[in-house]
C-alpha positions as CSV (number, residue, x, y, z in Angstrom):
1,X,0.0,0.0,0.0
2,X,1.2,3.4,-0.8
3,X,2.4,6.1,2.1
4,X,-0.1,8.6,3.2
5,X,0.8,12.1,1.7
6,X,1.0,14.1,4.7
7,X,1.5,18.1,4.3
8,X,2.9,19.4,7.7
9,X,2.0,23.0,8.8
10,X,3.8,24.6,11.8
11,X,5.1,27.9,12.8
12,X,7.3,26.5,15.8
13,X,10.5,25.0,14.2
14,X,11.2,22.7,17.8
15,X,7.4,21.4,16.6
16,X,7.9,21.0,13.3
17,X,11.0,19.0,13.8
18,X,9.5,16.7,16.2
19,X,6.9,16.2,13.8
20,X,9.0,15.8,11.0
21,X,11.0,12.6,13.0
22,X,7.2,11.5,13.9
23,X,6.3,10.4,10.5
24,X,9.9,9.8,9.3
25,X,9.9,7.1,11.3
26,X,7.2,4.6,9.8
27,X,7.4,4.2,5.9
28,X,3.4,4.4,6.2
29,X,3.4,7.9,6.1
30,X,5.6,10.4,3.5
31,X,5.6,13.9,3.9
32,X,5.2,15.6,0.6
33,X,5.3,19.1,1.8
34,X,6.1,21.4,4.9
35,X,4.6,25.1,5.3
36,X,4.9,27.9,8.1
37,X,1.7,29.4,8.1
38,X,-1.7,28.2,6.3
39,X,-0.8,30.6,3.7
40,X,2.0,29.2,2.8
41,X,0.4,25.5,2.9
42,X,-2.4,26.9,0.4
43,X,0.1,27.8,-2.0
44,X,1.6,24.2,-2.2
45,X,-1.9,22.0,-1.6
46,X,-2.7,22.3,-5.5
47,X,0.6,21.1,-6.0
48,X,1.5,18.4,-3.9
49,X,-2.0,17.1,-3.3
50,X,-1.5,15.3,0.4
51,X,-4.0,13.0,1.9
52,X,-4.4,14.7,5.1
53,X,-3.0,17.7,6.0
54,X,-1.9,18.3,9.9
55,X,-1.7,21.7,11.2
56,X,-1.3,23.6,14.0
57,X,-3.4,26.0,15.3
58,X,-2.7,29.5,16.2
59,X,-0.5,31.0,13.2
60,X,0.3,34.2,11.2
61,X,-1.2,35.5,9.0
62,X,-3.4,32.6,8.8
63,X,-4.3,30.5,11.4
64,X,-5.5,26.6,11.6
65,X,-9.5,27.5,11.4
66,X,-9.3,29.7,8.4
67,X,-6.9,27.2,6.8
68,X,-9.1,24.5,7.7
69,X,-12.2,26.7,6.1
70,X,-10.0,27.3,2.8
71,X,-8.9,24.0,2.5
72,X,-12.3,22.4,3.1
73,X,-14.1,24.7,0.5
74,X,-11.5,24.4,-2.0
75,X,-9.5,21.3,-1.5
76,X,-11.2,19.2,0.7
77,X,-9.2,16.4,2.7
78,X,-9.0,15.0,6.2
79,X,-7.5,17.3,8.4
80,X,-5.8,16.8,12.0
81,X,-5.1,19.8,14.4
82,X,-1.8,19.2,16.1
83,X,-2.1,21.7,19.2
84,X,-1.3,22.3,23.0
85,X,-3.6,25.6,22.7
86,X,-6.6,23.4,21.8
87,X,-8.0,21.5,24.8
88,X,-10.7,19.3,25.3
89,X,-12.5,22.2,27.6
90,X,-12.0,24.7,25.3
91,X,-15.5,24.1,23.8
92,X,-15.4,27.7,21.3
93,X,-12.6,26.7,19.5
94,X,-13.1,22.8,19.2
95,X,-16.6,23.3,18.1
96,X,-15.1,26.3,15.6
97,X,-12.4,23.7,13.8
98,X,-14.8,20.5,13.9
99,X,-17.8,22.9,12.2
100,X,-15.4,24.2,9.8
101,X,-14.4,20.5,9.0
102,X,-11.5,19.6,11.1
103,X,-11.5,15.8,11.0
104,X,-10.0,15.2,14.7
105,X,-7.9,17.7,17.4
106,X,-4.9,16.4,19.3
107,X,-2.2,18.0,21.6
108,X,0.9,17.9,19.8
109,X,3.9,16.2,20.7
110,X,6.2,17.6,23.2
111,X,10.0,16.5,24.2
112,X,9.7,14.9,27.7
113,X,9.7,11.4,28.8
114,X,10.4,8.2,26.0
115,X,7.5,6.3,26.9
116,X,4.9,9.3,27.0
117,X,6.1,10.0,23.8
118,X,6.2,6.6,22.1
119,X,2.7,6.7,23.3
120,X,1.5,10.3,21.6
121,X,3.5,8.8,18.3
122,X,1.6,5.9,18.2
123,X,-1.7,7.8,18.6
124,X,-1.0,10.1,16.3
125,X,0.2,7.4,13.3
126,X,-3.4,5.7,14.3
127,X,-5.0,8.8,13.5
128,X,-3.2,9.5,10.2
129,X,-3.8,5.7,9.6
130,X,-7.5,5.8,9.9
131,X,-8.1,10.3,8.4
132,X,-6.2,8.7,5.0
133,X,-8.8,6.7,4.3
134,X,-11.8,9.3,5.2
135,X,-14.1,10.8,2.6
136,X,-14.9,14.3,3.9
137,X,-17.4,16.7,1.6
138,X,-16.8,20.3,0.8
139,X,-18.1,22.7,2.5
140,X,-18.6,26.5,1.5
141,X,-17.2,29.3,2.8
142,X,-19.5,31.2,5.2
């Protein structure tokens, strides 16, 4: 079976790298692009064409939410929010990314403790894993 084209979006380099080892590490997964900000990862989606696109959350000058609105109106794909800003009690901005079409929201991987982070790794692959082979709709701009 082929890789999952995944297109990385990050403004933290420290979190981008840790990502970047993530899904280096299992031949399931290639990433096919990496982008700063969800302009930049807007430019590149026509081109590269990933599978699911993972993305963080708060960026400049466009953050997760409106990428996820773009990219759901205009390219639409399986999405997973990678952020430590995003927590399960903060109901106005989960409900925000899920309505807009986020397909799933998980605290990104930090340094910190081998085990712990084995764990989050695995969890993360899983999720890749089972957004690849979602069918998500478009949905229009508001």
């Amino acid at each position: 079976m082929a890789p999952t084209k995944v297109l990385i979006v990050e403004d933290s380099p420290v979190a981008m790298e840790v990502l970047q080892r993530l899904f280096k590490s299992t031949p399931e997964v290639e990433i096919v692009g990496t982008a700063r900000n969800g302009q930049e990862a807007l430019a590149m989606i026509p081109r590269l064409n990933p599978t699911v696109i993972c993305t963080d959350f708060h960026m400049e000058p466009i953050d997760g939410l409106e990428l996820t609105k773009q990219v759901m109106a205009n390219y639409p794909r399986p999405i997973l929010v990678l952020s430590n800003s995003v927590k399960a009690d903060d109901t106005k901005n989960v409900f925000a990314l899920l309505q807009a079409g986020a397909s799933d929201i998980y605290p990104k991987p930090l340094g910190g403790e081998y085990a712990e982070y084995e764990a989050i790794k695995q969890k993360i692959l899983s999720k890749i894993k089972l957004l690849s082979g979602m069918s998500v709709k478009a949905r229009p701009l508001n």
